[in-house]
N, C-alpha and C positions, 0 to 999 in steps of 0.2 A: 810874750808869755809873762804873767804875772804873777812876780816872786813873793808875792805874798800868797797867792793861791797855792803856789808849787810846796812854798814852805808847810801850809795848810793840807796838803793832799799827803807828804813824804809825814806826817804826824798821827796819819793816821796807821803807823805801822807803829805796832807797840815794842819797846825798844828800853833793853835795861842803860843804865847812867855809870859813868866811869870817871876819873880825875885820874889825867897823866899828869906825871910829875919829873923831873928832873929838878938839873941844881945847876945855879950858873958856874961862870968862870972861878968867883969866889967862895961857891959851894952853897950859897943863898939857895932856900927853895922855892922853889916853879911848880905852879901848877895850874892846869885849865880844865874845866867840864869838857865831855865829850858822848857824844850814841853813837857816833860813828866807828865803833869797836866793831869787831867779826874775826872769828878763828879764819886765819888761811890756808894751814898745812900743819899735819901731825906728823910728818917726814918729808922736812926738817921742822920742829914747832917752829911755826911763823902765826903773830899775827899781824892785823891793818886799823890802823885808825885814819883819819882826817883831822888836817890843822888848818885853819885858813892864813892863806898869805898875809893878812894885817894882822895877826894876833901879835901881841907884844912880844910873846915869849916863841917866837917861833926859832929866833935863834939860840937861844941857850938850848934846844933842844939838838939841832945840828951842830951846833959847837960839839955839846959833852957824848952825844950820839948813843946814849944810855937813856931809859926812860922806865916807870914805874906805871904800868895802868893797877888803879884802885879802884875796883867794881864794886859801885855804894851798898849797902846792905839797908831796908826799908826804916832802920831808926835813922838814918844819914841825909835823913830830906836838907835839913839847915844848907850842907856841906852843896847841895846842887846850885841852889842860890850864888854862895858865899862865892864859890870855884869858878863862877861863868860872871861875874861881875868883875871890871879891872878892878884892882887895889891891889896896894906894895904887901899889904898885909895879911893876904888870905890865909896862914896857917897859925896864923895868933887862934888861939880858943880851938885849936884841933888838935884830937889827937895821935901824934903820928911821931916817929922816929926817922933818924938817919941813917942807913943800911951802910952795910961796910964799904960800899961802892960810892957812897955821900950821893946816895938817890932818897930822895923824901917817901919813907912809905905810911902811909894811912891807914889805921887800926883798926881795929873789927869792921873792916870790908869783906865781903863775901870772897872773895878771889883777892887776890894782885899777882901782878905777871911782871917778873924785873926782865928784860930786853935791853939788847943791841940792837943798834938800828942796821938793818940788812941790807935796805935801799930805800929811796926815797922818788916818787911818780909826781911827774905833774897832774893835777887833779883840778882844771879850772880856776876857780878863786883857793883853792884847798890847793897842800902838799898831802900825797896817800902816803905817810911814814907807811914802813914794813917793818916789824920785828919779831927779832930770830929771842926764842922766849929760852932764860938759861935759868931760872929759877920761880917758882911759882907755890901757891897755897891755898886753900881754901876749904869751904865750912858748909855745913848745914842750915844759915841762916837764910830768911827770906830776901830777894833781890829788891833792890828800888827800882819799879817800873814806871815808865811815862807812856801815852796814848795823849795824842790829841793837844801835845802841850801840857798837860796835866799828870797828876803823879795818879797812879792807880794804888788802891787801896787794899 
């Protein structure tokens, strides 16, 4: 099978953009692009995302077992780029605070969902985090969509 066609085929499902976030050992903050978001359960909220096993930050995620999904809001294109590219430095130039839990939350994003991680799946080259969701927010603002690889307008 050819994972570029499969990557090709799974893009054509149009899919809003998120940035988890936690904070390492030293309270540094983490963060990665994600579409792999999906509500799992409203009794208990749970939801799921996907991390892939080489991601740098896969461990500070299972270390602090706390995580922030930031569901980008359609001004927040920059942030899709910035979040899914390695650098030490992803949250220079962004706007975002440190939640009393020292979780990195990200500012006028349509949603964020602060979680406990519930359980964690093997998923292939991915781990399927699960989180049990203890606080949450959100807005009337338009979502950032992608189709096709591309941002929808």
């Amino acid at each position: 099978m050819d994972k570029n066609e499969l990557r090709q085929a799974f893009g054509c499902f149009t899919t809003g953009v998120a940035i988890v976030t936690t904070s390492s050992e030293d309270f540094e903050p983490v963060g990665l692009t994600i579409n792999s978001f999906t509500s799992l359960s409203l009794e208990p909220p749970l939801l799921m995302w996907g991390i892939s096993k080489n991601a740098p930050s896969i461990e500070a995620f299972k270390y602090r077992r706390l995580f922030e999904v930031n569901v980008l809001s359609s001004h927040q294109k920059d942030l899709l780029k910035k979040f899914s590219t390695p650098s030490n430095d992803k949250f220079n130039d962004v706007h975002w605070e440190m939640s009393d839990n020292k979780l990195p939350k990200i500012k006028e994003c349509v949603a964020n969902f602060e979680c406990v991680i519930h359980s964690i799946f093997p998923g292939g080259d991915h781990e399927i985090i699960v989180g049990m969701i203890k606080h949450f927010s959100f807005n009337d603002k338009p979502p950032l969509m992608l189709s096709r690889s591309g941002i929808i307008n």
